[in-house]
C-alpha positions as CSV (number, residue, x, y, z in Angstrom):
1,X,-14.7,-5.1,-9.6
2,X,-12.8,-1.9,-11.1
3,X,-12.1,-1.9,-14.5
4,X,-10.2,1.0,-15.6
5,X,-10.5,0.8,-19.9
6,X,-6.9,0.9,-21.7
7,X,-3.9,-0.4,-20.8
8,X,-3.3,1.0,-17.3
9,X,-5.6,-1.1,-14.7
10,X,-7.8,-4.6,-15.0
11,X,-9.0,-5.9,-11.7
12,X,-11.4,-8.4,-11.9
13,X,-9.0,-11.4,-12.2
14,X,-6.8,-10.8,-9.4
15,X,-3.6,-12.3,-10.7
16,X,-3.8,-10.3,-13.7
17,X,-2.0,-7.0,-13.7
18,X,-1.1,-4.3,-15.8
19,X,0.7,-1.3,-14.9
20,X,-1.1,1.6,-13.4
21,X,-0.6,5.1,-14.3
22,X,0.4,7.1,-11.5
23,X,-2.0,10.3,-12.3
24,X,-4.5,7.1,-11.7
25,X,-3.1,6.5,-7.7
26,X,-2.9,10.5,-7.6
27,X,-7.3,10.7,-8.1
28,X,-7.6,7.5,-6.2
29,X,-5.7,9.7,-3.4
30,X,-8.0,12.9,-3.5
31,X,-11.2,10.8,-3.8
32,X,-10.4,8.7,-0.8
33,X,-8.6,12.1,1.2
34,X,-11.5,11.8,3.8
35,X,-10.4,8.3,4.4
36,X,-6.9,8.7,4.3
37,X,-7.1,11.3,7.6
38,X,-5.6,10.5,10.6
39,X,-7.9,9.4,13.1
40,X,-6.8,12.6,15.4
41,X,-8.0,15.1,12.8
42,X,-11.4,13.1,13.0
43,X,-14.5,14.9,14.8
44,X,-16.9,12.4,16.4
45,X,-19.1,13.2,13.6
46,X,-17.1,12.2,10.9
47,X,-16.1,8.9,13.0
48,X,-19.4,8.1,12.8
49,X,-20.4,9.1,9.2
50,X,-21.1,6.2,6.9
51,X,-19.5,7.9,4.0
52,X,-16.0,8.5,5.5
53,X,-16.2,4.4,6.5
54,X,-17.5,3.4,3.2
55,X,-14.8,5.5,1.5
56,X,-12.2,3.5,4.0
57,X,-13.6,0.1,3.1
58,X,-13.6,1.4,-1.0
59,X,-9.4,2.9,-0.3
60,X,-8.4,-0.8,1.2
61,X,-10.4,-2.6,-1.9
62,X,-8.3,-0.6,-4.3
63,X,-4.9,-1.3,-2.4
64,X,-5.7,-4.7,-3.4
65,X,-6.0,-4.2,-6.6
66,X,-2.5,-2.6,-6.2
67,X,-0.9,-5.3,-3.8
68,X,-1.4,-9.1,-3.8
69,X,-2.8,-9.3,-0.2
70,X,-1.4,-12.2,1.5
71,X,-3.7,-12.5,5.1
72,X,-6.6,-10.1,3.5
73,X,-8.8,-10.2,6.1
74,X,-5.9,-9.7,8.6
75,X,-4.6,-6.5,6.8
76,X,-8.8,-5.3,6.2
77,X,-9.0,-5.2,9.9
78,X,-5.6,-3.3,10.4
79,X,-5.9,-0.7,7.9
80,X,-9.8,-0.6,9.0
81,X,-8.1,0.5,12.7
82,X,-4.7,2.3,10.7
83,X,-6.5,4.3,8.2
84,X,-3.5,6.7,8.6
85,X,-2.2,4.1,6.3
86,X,-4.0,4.4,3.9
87,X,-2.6,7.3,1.5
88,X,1.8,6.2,2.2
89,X,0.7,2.9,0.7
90,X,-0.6,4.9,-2.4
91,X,2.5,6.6,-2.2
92,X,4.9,3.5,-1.4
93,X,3.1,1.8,-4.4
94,X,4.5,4.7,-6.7
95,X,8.1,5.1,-5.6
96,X,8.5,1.3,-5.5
97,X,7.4,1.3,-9.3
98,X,9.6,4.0,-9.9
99,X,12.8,2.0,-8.1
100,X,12.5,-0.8,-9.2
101,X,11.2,-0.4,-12.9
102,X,10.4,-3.2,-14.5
103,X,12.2,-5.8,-12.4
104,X,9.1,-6.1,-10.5
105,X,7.3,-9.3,-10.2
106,X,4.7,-8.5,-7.6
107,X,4.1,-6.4,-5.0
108,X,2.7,-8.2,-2.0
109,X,1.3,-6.7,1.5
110,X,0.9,-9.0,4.4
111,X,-0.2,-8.6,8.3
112,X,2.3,-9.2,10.8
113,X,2.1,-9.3,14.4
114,X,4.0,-10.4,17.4
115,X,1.9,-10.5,20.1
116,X,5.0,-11.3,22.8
117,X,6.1,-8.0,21.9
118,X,2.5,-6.1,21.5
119,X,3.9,-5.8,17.8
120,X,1.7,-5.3,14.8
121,X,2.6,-4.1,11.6
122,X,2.1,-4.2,7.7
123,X,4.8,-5.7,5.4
124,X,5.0,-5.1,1.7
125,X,7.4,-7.7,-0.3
126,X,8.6,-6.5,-3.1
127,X,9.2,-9.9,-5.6
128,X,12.0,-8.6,-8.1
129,X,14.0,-10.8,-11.2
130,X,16.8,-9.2,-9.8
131,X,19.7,-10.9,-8.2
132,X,20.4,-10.3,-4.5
133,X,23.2,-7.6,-4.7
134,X,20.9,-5.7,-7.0
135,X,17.4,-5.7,-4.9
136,X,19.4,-4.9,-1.9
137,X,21.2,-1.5,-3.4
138,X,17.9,-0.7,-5.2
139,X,16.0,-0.8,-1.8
140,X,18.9,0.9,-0.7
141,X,18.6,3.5,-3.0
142,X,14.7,3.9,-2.1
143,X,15.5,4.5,0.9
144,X,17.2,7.3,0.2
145,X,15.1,8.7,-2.2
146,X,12.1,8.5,-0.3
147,X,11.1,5.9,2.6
148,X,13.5,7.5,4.9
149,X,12.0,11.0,4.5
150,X,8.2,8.7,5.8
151,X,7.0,9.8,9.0
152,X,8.5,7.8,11.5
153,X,4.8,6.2,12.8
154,X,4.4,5.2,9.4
155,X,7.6,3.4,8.9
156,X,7.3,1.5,12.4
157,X,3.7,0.5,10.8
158,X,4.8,-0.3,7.7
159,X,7.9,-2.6,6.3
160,X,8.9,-2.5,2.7
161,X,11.4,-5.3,2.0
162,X,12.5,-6.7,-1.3
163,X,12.5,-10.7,-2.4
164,X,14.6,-12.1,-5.7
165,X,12.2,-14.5,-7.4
C-alpha cells in the first residue's frame, strides 16, 4: 500500500484515484534509477543484487498505482524481463496527463502478444470523455510533442492508444 498524504496520491483502494503531482513521478524516477537501467549497462553483479530486483519489483508496484493493469501478472513478468521500460512509462504517464488534461477517464496498461509473429508488447489505453475527432487530434498532437521523439525500441515495446468512453 502507498499512501501519499494530501491530495496528490491514495493507493490502497485501487479504483480510487487522485491526481499525482508530477515532482511526485520525477522522485519515484531517481529512486528507482537503478531499476530503470537498461539491462546492457548492467554488470553481472548488479544483475544479481537483490536490491536492484527489489527496486524493479517496487518501480512496477508503483506503475500500478499509476495505470489500471489489465493482465497484471502478464505485464509483471514483461516489465520484470523489459525493465528498460520502466522509467518511459513514468514519463508516458506525465505527457499523457499533460495532453489530455482532464478529459481523462483512466489510464489502462495491458500485455499483448502475438506469438505467430514472435510479437510482444505493452499497450496503454488512454479512456478519454472526449468524442472521437477529439481523442484522435489530441493523440495526434502527443505525438508530436513527445512520443515520436521516444526511442524507437521503446515505441515498438510500447503502444499508447486512446479510447472515447
Amino acid at each position: 500500500m502507498i499512501v501519499v498524504t494530501g491530495e496528490y496520491l491514495h493507493q490502497s483502494v485501487q479504483p480510487y484515484r487522485m491526481p499525482i503531482r508530477f515532482a511526485i513521478v520525477q522522485a519515484l524516477r531517481e529512486f528507482l534509477a537503478p531499476a530503470c537501467l537498461s539491462m546492457a549497462t548492467y554488470t553481472e553483479e548488479q544483475e544479481q543484487d537483490y536490491s536492484v530486483s527489489f527496486q524493479s519489483d517496487a518501480a512496477i508496484q508503483l506503475l500500478g498505482g499509476l495505470y489500471s493493469l489489465i493482465n497484471p501478472a502478464e505485464v509483471q513478468t514483461f516489465l520484470t524481463a523489459s525493465s528498460y521500460l520502466i522509467t518511459p512509462l513514468l514519463d508516458a504517464y506525465e505527457h499523457i496527463n499533460s495532453a489530455f488534461a482532464g478529459d481523462i477517464v483512466d489510464i489502462l496498461l495491458r500485455y499483448d502478444s502475438d506469438p505467430e509473429e514472435d510479437f510482444e508488447c505493452l499497450t496503454a489505453i488512454v479512456e478519454t470523455n472526449l468524442p472521437p475527432d477529439a481523442c484522435l487530434e489530441l493523440l495526434d498532437q502527443f505525438d508530436e510533442d513527445w512520443w515520436l521523439d521516444v526511442d524507437a525500441d521503446v515505441r515498438m515495446s510500447l503502444i499508447i492508444t486512446v479510447r472515447p468512453r
